[in-house]
C-alpha positions as CSV (number, residue, x, y, z in Angstrom):
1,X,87.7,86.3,101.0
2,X,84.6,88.4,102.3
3,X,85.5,91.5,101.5
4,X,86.4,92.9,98.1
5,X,88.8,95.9,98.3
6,X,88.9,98.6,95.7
7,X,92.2,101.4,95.8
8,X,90.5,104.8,94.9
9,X,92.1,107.7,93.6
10,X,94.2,108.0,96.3
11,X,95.5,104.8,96.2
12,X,96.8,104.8,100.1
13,X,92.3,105.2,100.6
14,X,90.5,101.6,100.4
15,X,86.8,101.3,99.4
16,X,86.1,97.9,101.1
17,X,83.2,96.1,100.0
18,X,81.9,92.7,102.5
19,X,80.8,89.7,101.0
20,X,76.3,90.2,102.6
21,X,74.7,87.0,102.7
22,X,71.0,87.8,102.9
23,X,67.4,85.8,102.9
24,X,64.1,86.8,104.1
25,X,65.4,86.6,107.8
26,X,67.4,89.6,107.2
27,X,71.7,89.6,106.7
28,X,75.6,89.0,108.1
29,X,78.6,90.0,107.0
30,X,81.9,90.6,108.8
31,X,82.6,94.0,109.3
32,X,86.1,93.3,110.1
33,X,88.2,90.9,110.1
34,X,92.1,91.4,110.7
35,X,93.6,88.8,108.9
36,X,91.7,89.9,105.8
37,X,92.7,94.1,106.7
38,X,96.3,93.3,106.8
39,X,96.1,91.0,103.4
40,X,94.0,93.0,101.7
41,X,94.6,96.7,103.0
42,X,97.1,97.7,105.4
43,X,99.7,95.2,107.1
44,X,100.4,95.9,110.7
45,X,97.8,98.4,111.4
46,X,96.7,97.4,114.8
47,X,92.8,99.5,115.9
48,X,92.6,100.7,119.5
49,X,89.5,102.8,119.8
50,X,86.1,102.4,118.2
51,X,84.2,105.7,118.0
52,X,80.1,106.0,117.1
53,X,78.5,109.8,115.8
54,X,74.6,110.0,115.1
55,X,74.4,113.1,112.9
56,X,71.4,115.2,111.8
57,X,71.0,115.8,107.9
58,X,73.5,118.3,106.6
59,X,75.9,117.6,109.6
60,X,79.1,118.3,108.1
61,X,82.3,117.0,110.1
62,X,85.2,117.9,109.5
63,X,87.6,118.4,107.6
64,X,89.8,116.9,110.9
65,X,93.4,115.0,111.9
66,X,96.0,114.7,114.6
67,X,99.1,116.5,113.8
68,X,100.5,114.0,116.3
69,X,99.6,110.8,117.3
70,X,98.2,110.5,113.7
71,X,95.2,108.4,113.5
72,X,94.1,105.8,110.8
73,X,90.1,105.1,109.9
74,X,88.5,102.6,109.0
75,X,84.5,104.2,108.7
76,X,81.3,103.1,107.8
77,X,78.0,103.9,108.2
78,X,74.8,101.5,109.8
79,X,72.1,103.9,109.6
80,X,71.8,106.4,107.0
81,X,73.7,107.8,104.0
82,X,76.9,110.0,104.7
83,X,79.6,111.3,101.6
84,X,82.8,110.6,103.0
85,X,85.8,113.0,102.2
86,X,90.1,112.2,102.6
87,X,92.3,114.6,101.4
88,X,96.1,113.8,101.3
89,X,98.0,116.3,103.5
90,X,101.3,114.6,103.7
91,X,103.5,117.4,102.0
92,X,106.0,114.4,100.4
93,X,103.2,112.8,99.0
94,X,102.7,113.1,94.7
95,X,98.6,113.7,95.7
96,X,99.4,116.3,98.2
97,X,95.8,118.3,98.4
98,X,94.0,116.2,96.7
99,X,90.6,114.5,97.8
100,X,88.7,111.8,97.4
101,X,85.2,111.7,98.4
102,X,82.4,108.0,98.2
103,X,79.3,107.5,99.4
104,X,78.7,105.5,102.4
105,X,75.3,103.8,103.7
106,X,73.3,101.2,105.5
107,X,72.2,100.2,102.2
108,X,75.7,99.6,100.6
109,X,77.6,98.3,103.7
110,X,80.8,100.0,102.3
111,X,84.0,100.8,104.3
112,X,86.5,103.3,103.8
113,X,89.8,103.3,104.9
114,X,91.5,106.3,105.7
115,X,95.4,106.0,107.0
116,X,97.2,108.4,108.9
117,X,98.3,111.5,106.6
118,X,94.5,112.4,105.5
119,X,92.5,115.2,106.6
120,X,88.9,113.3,107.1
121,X,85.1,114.7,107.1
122,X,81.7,113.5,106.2
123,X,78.5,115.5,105.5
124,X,74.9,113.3,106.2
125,X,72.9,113.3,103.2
126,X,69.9,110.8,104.7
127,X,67.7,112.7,107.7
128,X,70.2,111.1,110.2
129,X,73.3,108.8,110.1
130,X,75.3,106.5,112.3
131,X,78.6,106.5,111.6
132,X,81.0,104.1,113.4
133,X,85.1,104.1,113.0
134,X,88.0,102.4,114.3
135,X,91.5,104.3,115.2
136,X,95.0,103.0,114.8
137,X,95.5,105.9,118.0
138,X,93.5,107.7,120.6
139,X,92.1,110.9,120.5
140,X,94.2,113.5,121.9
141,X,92.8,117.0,121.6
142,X,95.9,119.0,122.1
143,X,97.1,117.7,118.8
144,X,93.4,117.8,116.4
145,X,93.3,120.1,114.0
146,X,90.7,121.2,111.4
147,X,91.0,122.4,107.7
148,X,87.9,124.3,106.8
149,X,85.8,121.9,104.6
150,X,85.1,124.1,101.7
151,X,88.5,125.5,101.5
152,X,89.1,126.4,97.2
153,X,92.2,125.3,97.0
154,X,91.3,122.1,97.9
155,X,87.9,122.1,95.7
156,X,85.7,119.5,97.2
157,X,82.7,118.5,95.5
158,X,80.0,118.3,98.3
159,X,76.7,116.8,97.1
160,X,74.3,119.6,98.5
161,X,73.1,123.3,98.1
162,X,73.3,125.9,100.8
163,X,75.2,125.4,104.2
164,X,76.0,122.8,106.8
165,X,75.8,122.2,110.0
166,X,79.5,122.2,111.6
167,X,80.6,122.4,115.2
168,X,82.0,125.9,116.3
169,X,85.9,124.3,115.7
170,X,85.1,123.6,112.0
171,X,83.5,127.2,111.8
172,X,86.8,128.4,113.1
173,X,89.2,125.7,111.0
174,X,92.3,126.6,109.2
175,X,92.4,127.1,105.4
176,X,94.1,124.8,103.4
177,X,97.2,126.9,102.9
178,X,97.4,127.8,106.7
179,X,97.2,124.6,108.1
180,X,100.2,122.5,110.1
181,X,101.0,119.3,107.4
182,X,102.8,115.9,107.5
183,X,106.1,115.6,106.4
């Protein structure tokens, strides 16, 4: 297998770690492969848009999700250093409001995947990052919703000091308790 897969707290959100074979030419890996995804992560899960975000240091995005047309991730990161946030908002669900939060890099090659039922956001810790993710759905903005990222009832550790950058719809994002949920 290339690809090592870890559950994390959250055990529905998969830390996958590729197999790197490096020499002094440089490095490969696969960064996907989907015989491997639905063994090792999530059977049937078919990807049908890949998305790509440069972000400034202490971009914060997020906390979003599609209330319909709910959309899987699978994220990483090939420039830079991003900590990378899924909180369980699937009301049914024994981790409802919980989070779970890893670091992502160039350096580490890591993957996380996030399945439909998580809020999702990333803050850039490196002076930029380019962050690259695969959908199970397309974007449909009628149905995106936002749950402020530093919301206390959620309690998410963020790994800086003082205040992030976020887009005017995160500045105006639903607290936890306010926001529309999955059954």
């Amino acid at each position: 297998m290339a690809i090592q897969v870890t559950a994390t707290d959250l055990p529905e959100v998969k830390l996958i770690e590729p197999k790197v074979f490096g020499d002094a030419r440089g490095f490969f890996f696969e960064s996907f492969n989907a015989r491997e995804f639905a063994e090792l992560v999530a059977p049937g899960v078919e990807f049908v848009q890949d998305n790509h975000s440069r972000s400034a240091k202490g971009v914060l995005r997020g906390l979003h999700y599609q209330i319909q047309h709910a959309q899987g991730k699978l994220v990483r990161v090939v420039e830079g250093e991003v900590f990378d946030v899924a909180v369980d908002i699937r009301k049914t669900s024994p981790n409802f409001g919980k989070w779970v939060g890893v670091r992502l890099s160039s350096e580490n090659k890591r993957q996380l995947w996030v399945p439909p039922g998580f809020a999702h956001g990333f803050v850039t810790l490196s002076d930029s990052a380019d962050f690259l993710y695969k959908t199970t759905d397309y974007w449909y903005p009628e149905f995106e919703r936002s749950i402020v990222w530093n919301d206390p009832e959620i309690g998410i550790e963020w790994p800086f000091d003082g205040e992030p950058m976020v887009a005017a719809k995160d500045v105006a994002a639903s607290p936890f308790a306010q926001a529309e949920f999955f059954e």
